[in-house]
N, C-alpha and C positions, 0 to 999 in steps of 0.2 A: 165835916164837909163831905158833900157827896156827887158824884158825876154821873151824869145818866150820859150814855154812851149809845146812837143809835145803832150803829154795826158792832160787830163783834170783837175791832180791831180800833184801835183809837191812830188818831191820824189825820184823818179826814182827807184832801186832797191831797196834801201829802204824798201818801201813798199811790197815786197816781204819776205822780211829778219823778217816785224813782224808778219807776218802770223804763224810764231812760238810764241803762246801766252807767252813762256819766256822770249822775246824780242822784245815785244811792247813798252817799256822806250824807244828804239829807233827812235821811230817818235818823240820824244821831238828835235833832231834834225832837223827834215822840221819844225815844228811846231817853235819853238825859232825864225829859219831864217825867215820864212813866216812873222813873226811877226816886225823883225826889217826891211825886206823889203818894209810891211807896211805905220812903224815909217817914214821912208826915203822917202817917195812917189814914189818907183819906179813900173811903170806897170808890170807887169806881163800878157800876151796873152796867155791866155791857148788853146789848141788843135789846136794848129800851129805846123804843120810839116813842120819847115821853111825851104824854097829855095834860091836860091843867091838872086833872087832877091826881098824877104821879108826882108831879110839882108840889101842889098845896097839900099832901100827904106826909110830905117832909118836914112840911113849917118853918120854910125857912126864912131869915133874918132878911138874904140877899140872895136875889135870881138874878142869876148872868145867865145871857143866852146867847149858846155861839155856835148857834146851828149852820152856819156856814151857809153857800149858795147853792143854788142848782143849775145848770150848764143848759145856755139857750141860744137858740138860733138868732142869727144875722135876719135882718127884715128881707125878705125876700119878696118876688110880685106872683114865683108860685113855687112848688114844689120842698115847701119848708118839710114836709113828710120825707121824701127823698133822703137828706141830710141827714150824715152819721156826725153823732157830737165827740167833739175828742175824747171826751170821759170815756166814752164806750170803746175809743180804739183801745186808750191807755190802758184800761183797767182790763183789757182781754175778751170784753162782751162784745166783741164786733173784732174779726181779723181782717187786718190791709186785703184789701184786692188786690189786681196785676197792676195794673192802672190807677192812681186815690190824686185827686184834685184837694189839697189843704188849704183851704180857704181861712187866713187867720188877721180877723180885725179889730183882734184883743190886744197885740204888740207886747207880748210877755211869753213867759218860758215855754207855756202852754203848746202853741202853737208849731213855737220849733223844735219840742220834744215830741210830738205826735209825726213830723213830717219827719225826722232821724229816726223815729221805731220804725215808722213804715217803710222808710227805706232800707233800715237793716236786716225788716223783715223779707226783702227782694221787691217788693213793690218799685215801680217806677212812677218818680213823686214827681209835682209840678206844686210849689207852694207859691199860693196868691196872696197879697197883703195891699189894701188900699190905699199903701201908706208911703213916703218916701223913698226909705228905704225900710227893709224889715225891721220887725221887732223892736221899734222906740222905747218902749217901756223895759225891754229887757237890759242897757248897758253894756258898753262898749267890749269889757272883755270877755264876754261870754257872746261877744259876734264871732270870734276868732275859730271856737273849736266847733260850734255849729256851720260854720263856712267852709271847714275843712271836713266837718262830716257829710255836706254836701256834694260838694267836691267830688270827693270820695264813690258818694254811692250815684252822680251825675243829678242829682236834683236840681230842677230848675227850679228857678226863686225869678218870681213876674212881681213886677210892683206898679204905686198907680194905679191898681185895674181892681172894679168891686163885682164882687159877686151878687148878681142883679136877679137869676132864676134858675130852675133846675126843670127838667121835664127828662121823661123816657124816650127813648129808643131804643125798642127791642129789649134785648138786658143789660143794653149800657145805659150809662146817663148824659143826657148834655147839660154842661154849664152854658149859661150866658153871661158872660162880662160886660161890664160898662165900665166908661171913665168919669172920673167926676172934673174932665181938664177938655173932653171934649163930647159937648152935648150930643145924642144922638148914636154916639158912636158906641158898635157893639162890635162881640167876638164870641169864639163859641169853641167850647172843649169837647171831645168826647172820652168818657172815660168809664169807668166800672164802679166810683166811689168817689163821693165827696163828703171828707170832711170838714164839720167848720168849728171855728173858736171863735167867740164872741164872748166871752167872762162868763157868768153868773149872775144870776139872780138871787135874791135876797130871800130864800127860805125860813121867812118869820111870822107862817102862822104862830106857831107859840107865842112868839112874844106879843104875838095883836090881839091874844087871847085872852094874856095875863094882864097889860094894862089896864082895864079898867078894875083888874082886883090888887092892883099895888097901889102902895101908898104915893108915891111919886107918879103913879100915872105911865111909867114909862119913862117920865122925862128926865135928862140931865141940863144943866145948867156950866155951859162948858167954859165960858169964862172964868169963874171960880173952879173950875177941873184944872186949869193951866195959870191960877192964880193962886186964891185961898178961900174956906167958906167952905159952909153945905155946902155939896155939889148933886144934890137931890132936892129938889123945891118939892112941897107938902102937897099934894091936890087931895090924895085919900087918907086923914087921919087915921080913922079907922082903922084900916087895913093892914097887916102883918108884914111887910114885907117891901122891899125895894126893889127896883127893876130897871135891868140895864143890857144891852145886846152891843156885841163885838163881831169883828171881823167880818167877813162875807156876810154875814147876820142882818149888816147894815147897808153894805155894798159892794159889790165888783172890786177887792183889791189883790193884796199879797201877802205872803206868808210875814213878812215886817209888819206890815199893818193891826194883823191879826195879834201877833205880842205884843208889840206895842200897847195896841188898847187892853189886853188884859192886864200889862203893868199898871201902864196910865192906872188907872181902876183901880187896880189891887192895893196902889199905896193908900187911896183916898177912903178905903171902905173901911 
C-alpha cells in the first residue's frame, strides 16, 4: 500500500483545527494513524501533488481518493477578493488585524476556532453567524468553553445577520449585512479584516480524472455498502483498478465523516 501525500506533513486540516491551543489532543489522531501506518510497512510519499499518471504508475488494485476540500467563500454581491479564508488565518498565512469581522456560515469548529485565535491574538473580534444561535453543527458542550473564551477576550457574537458584501474604505473594510427575517434591511461594519468560513469544496480533480480509466467508473453502489454484495458495479471491464473518494473529497463535512468513510470502505475492499 502506498500514500501519496500532498504536503510534507500528513494531516490535512487537521492541522489547522490545532492551531487553537484547546484542541491540539486532536493530532493524537495523525499521530495514532501515522503510527500504525508505520506498524504495517506502508509508504507514505510526502509532497506529491499526485497526477493520473503517479497513480497509474503504481498499478494499483484500488484508488481511494481523499484529497480533502478547499476552503471558499460565502456568495457575496461584491468584494469576494477582500475576504480572508479561515485557512489562511489558522494556518499563520494571514495574521489577525486590530479589528477582524468573522463571518461563519459553516456552524462548526471552524469558525469558532479562528474567531478565539484572533482574539487571543489581541484582535477585537465581532463574530457574525446567519444562523440562530452559533455553531449548530458544532454541539452543545463545546458551546461552553468557546463562550467563555469570548467572554474572556469581549468578543461579540451577532446572530441572524448574513454577510451580504465587502467594499473598501480607505484601508479599512466595510461589511454589509443583511437579514434573512427582514427584507431590505441593511447594516454596516467597519473594520480592517474579514474573515469568512463557509466549509469547503470538493478538491476532486483527480478523482474526475481517474473515472473513466477505472473499472467501476467511479461508482459505488451504497445500498450493498450498508447491506451485502459487490459494492462496485462493473462499467470498465477492462481496466485495472477500482475507484472510490472519501471525506471532503466528496463534500463539505467533519473529521467523523472522513473515518467513517475510510472504515465503511476498508472493511468491503
Amino acid at each position: 500500500m502506498t500514500v501519496l501525500e500532498a504536503s510534507g506533513k500528513a494531516g490535512g486540516q487537521i492541522n489547522l483545527a490545532i492551531q487553537n491551543p484547546r484542541r491540539r489532543e486532536l493530532v493524537g489522531i495523525v499521530d495514532w494513524r501515522l503510527s500504525e501506518l508505520e506498524h504495517l510497512g506502508v509508504t507514505i510519499r510526502y509532497d506529491c501533488w499526485a497526477e493520473v499518471e503517479d497513480v497509474l504508475a503504481l498499478e494499483p488494485d484500488v484508488v481511494v481518493v481523499a484529497t480533502g476540500g478547499l476552503p471558499q467563500s460565502p456568495p457575496l454581491e461584491t468584494g469576494e477578493e477582500l475576504v480572508t479564508s479561515s485557512w489562511d488565518l489558522l494556518s499563520g498565512a494571514v495574521k489577525p488585524a486590530e479589528s477582524v469581522l468573522v463571518y461563519d456560515d459553516n456552524g462548526g469548529h471552524p469558525g469558532m476556532s479562528v474567531a478565539e485565535v484572533a482574539a487571543n491574538a489581541g484582535a477585537r473580534v465581532e463574530l457574525v453567524s446567519p444562523e440562530r444561535f452559533f455553531a449548530p453543527e458544532m454541539g452543545g458542550l463545546n458551546h461552553v468553553p468557546y463562550m467563555r473564551a469570548f467572554h474572556e477576550k469581549d468578543v461579540t457574537v451577532t446572530i441572524n445577520t448574513r454577510l451580504v458584501a465587502v467594499r473598501r474604505d480607505g484601508n479599512k473594510l466595510v461589511a454589509t449585512l443583511g437579514s434573512d427575517f427582514a427584507q431590505g434591511w441593511r447594516g454596516e461594519r467597519l473594520v480592517d479584516q474579514i474573515v469568512v468560513e463557509h466549509g469547503t469544496m470538493a478538491n476532486d480533480e483527480l478523482y474526475h480524472a481517474l473515472k473513466p480509466l477505472a473499472k467501476n467508473g467511479g461508482a459505488v453502489d451504497y445500498e450493498r455498502l450498508v447491506g451485502n454484495g459487490a459494492i462496485f458495479p462493473i462499467a470498465n471491464p477492462d481496466a485495472a483498478f477500482m475507484l472510490l473518494r472519501i471525506g471532503d473529497a466528496v463534500a463539505s463535512r467533519n473529521i467523523h465523516a472522513a473515518i467513517y468513510d475510510g472504515i465503511r470502505f476498508a472493511m468491503r475492499i
